[in-house]
C-alpha positions as CSV (number, residue, x, y, z in Angstrom):
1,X,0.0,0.0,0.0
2,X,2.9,2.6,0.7
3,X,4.2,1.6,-3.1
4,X,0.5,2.8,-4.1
5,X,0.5,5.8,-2.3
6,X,3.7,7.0,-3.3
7,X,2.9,6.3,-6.8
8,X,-0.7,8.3,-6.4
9,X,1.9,11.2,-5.4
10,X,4.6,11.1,-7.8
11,X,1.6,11.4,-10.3
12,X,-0.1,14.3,-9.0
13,X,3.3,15.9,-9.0
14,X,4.1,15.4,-12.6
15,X,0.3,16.6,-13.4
16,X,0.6,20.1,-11.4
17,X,4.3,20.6,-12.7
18,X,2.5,20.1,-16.2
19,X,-0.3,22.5,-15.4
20,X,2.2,25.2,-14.8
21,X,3.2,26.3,-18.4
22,X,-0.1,26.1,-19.2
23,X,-1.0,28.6,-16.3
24,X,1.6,30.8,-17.8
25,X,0.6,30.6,-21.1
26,X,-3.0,31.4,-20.4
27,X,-2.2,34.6,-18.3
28,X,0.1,35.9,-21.6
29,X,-2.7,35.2,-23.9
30,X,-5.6,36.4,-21.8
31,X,-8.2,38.7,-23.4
32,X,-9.5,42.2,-22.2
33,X,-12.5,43.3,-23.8
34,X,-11.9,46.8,-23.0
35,X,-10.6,48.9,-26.2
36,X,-9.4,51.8,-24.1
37,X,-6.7,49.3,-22.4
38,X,-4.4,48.6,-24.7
39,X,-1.8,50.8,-25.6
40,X,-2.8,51.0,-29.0
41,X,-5.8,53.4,-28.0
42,X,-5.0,57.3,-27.3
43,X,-6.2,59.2,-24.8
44,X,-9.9,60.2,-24.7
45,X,-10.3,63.1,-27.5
46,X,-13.3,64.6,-25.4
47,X,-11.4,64.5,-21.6
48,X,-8.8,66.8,-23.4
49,X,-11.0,68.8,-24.4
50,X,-13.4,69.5,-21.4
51,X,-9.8,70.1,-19.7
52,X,-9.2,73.0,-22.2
53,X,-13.1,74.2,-21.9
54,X,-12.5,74.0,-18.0
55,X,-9.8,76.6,-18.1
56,X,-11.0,78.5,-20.6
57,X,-14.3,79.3,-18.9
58,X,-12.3,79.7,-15.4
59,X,-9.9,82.5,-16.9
60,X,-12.7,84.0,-19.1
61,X,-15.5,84.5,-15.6
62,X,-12.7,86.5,-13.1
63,X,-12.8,89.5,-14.7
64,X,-16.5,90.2,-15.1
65,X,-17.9,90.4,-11.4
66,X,-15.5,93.6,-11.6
67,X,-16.8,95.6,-14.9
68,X,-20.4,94.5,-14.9
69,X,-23.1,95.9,-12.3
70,X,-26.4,93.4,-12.1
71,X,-28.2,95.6,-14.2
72,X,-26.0,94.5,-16.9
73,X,-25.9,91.0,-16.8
74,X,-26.9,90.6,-20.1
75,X,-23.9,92.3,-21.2
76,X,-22.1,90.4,-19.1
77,X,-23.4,87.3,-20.8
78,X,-22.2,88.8,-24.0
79,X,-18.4,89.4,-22.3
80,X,-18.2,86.1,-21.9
81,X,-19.5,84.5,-25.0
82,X,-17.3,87.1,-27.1
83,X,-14.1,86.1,-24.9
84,X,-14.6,82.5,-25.0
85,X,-15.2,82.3,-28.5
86,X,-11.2,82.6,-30.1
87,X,-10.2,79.4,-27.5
88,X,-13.4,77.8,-28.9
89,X,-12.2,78.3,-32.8
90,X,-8.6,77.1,-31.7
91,X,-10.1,74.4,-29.6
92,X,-12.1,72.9,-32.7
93,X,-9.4,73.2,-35.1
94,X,-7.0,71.9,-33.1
95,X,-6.3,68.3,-33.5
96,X,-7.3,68.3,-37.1
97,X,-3.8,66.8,-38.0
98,X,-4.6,63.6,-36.1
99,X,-7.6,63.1,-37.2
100,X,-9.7,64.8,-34.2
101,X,-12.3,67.1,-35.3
102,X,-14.8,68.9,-31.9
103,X,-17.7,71.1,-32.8
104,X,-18.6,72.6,-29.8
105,X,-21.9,74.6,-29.5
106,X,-23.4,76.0,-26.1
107,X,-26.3,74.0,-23.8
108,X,-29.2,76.3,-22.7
109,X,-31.2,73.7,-21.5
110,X,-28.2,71.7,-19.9
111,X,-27.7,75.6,-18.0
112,X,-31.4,76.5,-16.7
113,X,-31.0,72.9,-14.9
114,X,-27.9,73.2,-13.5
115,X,-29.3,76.5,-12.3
116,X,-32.4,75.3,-10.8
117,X,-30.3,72.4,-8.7
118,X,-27.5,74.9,-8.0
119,X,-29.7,78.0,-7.0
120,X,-31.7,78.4,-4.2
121,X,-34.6,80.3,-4.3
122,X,-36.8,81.8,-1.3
123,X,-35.8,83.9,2.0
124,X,-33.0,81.6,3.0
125,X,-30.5,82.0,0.1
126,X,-27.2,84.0,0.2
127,X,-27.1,85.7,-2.3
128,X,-29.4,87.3,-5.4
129,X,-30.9,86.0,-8.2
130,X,-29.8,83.8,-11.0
131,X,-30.2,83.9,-14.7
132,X,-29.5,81.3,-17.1
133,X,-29.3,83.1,-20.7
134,X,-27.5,81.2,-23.6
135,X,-25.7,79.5,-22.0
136,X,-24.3,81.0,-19.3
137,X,-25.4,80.9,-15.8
138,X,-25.2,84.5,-13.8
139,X,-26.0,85.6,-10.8
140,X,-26.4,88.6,-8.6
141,X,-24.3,89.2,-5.9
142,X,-24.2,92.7,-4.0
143,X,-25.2,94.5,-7.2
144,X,-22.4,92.7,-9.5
145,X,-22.4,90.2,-12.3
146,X,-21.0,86.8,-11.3
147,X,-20.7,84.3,-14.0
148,X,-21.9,80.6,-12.5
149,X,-21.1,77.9,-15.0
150,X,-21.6,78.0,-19.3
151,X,-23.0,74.7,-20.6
152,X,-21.8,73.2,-23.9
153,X,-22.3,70.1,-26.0
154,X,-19.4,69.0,-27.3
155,X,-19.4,66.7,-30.3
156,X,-15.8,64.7,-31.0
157,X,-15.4,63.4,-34.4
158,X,-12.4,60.7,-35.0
159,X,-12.0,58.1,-37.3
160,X,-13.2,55.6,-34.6
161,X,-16.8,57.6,-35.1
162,X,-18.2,60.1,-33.2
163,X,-19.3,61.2,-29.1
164,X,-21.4,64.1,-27.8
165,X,-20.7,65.3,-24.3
166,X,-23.1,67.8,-22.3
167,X,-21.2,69.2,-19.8
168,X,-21.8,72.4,-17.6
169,X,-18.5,74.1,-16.1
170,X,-19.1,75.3,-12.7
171,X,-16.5,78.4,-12.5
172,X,-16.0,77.0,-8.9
173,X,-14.5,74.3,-10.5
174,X,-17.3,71.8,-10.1
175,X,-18.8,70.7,-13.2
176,X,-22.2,68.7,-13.9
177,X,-22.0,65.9,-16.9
């Protein structure tokens, strides 16, 4: 019976030692289903630009609480659509050598939600009233023109086809997508 048994184990050894290259060979070959993880994929066309947006629309909204009373908020509105719009030609343009097209137009509808989430109405809220007008999201705050958040769709084109994005940049920093 010990012959047996030492037999049964000299067996089961040669069977797992066996099983190893196999093991290996099935973690080298394994497949992801996931396009985006192989290094043959570039970055996401739309993250890069939302970054750019982001900035733009940061840089673009200081200025204006300082040159525009409430009153003029819809000149305001104006400042800010006529300053973003040479980073939005660039922006669009941009990546036209590798093959990356963005048409990028801005989201009233995505805007007068984020508004009515983000502003408070009634006797408890901080600060004045908010506007939502193409685009942009304003609001009044001790007689001045702060600039919220500017929705925008933005539509990436590649070769791989093509992805629309809603997004509404918070000035803050917080954005809704």
């Amino acid at each position: 019976m010990t012959r047996r048994g030492q037999l049964v184990l000299v067996a089961a050894t040669v069977v797992a030692v066996a099983l190893v290259p196999i093991l290996f060979a099935s973690l080298q070959l394994g497949y992801h289903d996931d396009v985006r993880a192989t290094a043959d994929y570039d970055d996401d066309p739309s993250a890069d630009a939302l970054r750019v947006l982001e900035r733009a629309v940061a840089t673009e909204s200081t200025s204006i609480p300082s040159q525009y009373a409430w009153a003029a908020n819809d000149s305001a509105v104006t400042a800010v659509r006529t300053g973003l719009q040479p980073r939005l030609d660039r922006l669009q343009t941009s990546r036209i050598e590798d093959g990356v097209h963005y048409n990028i137009t801005y989201n009233g509808t995505a805007t007068r939600q984020w508004k009515d989430v983000n502003c408070p109405s009634g006797p408890d809220r901080q600060f004045g009233d908010c506007v939502a007008d193409r685009g942009v999201v304003a609001q009044d705050r001790v007689g001045r023109t702060h600039v919220l958040a500017v929705g925008f769709d933005v539509t990436t084109t590649t070769e791989r086809g093509e992805t629309t994005v809603t997004v509404v940049l918070a000035t803050s920093g917080q954005s809704s997508r």
